[in-house]
N, C-alpha and C positions, 0 to 999 in steps of 0.2 A: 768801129761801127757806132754810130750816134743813139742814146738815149729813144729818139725815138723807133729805130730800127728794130732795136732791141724788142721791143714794147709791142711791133708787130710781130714780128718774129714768135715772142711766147704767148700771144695772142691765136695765131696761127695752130702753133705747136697744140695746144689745147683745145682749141676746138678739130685738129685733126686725132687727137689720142681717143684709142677706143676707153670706152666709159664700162669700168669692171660695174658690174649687175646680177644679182643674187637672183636666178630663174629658175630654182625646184622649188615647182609647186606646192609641195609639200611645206615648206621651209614659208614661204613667203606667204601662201593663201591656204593656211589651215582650216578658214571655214569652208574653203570649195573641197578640198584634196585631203583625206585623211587614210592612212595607212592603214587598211582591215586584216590584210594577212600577206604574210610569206614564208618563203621556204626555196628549195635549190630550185623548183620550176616555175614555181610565179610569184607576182607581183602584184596584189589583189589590190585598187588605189578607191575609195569610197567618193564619187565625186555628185558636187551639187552645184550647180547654180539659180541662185534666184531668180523669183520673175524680172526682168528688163533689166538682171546684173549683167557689168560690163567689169572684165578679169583683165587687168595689166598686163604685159608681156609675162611669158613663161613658157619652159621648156618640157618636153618627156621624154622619156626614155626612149629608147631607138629599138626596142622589140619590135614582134607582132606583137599583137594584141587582139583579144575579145573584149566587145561593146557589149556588154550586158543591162538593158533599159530597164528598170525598176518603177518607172514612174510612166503616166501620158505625158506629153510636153510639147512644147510649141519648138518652131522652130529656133536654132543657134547658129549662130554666123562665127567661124573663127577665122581672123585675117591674120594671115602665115607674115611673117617678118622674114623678107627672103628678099633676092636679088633676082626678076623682079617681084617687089610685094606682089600678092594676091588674097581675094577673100573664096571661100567656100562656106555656104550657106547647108547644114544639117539639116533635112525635112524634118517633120514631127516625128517622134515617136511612140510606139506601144508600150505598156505593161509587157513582158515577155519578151520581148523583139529581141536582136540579135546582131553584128556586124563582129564581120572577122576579115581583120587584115593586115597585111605582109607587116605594116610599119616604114618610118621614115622617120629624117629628121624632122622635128616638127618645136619651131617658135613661135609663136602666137598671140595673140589676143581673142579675147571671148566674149561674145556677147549672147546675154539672152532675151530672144527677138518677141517673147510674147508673157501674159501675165500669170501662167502656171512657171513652179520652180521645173527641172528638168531633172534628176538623181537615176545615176546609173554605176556602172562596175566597169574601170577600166582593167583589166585583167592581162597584165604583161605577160609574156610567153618566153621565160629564158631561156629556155629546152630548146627553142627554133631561131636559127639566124633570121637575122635583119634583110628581106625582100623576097624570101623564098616566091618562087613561081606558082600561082592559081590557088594561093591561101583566100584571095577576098570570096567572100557573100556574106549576102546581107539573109538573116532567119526571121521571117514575119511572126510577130501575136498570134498565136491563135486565135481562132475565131471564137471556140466556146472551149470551156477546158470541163462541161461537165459530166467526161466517159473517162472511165479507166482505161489507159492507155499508154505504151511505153516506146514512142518511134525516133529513131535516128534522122536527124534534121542535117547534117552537117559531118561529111565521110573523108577524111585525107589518112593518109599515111602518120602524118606526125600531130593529128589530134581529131577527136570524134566529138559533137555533140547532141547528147539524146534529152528529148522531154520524156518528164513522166508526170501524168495527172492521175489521181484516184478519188476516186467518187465513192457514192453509196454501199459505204462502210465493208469497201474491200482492202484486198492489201496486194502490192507489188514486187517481187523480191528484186534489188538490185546489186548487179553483179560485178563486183570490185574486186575483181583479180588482176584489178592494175591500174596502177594512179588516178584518182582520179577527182574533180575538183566539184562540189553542189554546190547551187546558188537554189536559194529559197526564195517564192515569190508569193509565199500564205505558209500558212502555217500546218505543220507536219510532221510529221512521228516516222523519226529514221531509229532503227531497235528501238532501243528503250530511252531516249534522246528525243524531246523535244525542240522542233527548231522552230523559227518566226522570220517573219518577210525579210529579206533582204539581208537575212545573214548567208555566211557561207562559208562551208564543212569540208576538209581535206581528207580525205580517204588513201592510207598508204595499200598496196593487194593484203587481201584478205577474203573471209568467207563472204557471201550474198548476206546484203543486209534487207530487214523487211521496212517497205516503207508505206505507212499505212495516213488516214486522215486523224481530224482530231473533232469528236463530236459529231463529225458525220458530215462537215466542212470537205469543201477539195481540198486536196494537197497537189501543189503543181511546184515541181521542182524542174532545173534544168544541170546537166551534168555534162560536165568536160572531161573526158576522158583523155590518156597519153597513152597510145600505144606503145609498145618496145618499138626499138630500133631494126629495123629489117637489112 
């Protein structure tokens, strides 16, 4: 085989070899993706993107997952790196909002399409296989959170999630006789425990905790619960 043969040949070889690429989020884009909690059932992932940031390729986990929205935000387009490509376009979102779903493989790119940043809670689900049937909906904002109230948004067999808002210096007792996960979205007084926006509190069963406001502020919490196994 001749000098130049050769020459196409590892020419060839090289642009056909798949290209090794470091694709957890986490590892790669730490200002988007940062790790807030875990434990044997989830995967708690802090994610942000910038007004009109654009995120290089990256991979997630293969759970379900809840979409927990922490911020307003304009819309984000993620284009899936798949056979064939496609993009999907994210509407806005609320303060509160909500999206619960099966999961998939998912390689990507990210863009964000308008000039507020977007910050939300990707919330892995390792208790639940990868596609379960009739896990998606989507959970709207509320419209005003300022009445005391404590309603189940969101009912399956392998996960529940309830709001709770308190207002005009009442208190709500909440009932943790079984795993269950808070996301803070103000600030709020679970016992004797002050929390603040945007954190979030694992709960293993235990007795009703009181969850009250602070200064006379709402407190608007939302809770994932995991029922037993039936």
């Amino acid at each position: 085989m001749g000098l130049r043969c050769l020459l196409v040949f590892a020419m060839a070889a090289v642009q056909a070899a798949p290209v090794p690429q470091e694709t957890d989020p986490l590892r790669i884009l730490p200002n988007n993706y940062h790790l807030a909690f875990e434990n044997d059932w989830v995967r708690v992932v802090r994610t942000h993107y910038g007004p009109h940031e654009k995120l290089p390729v990256h991979s997630h986990s293969q759970w379900a997952t809840v979409y927990v929205y922490l911020s307003d935000s304009p819309p984000v387009q993620f284009r899936h790196i798949e056979k064939p490509p496609f993009a999907l376009t994210r509407p806005p979102t609320k303060t509160g909002a909500f999206r619960v779903s099966p999961g998939r493989v998912e390689v990507h790119e990210v863009e964000n399409m308008g000039d507020r940043a977007s910050d939300f809670l990707r919330i892995e689900l390792k208790q639940i296989p990868l596609g379960v049937p009739n896990l998606f909906q989507r959970g709207t904002a509320p419209a005003e959170v300022s009445v005391t109230r404590l309603a189940r948004e969101y009912v399956r067999p392998q996960l529940v999630i309830e709001r709770a808002t308190v207002a005009d210096h009442r208190t709500l007792d909440l009932d943790t006789s079984i795993p269950s996960l808070v996301i803070a979205f103000s600030e709020a007084r679970l016992a004797t425990d002050t929390v603040h926006r945007g954190e979030v509190h694992w709960f293993n069963p235990g007795p009703s905790i009181p969850l009250d406001n602070v200064d006379g502020s709402v407190a608007h919490l939302l809770r994932i619960e995991f029922p037993p196994a039936r």
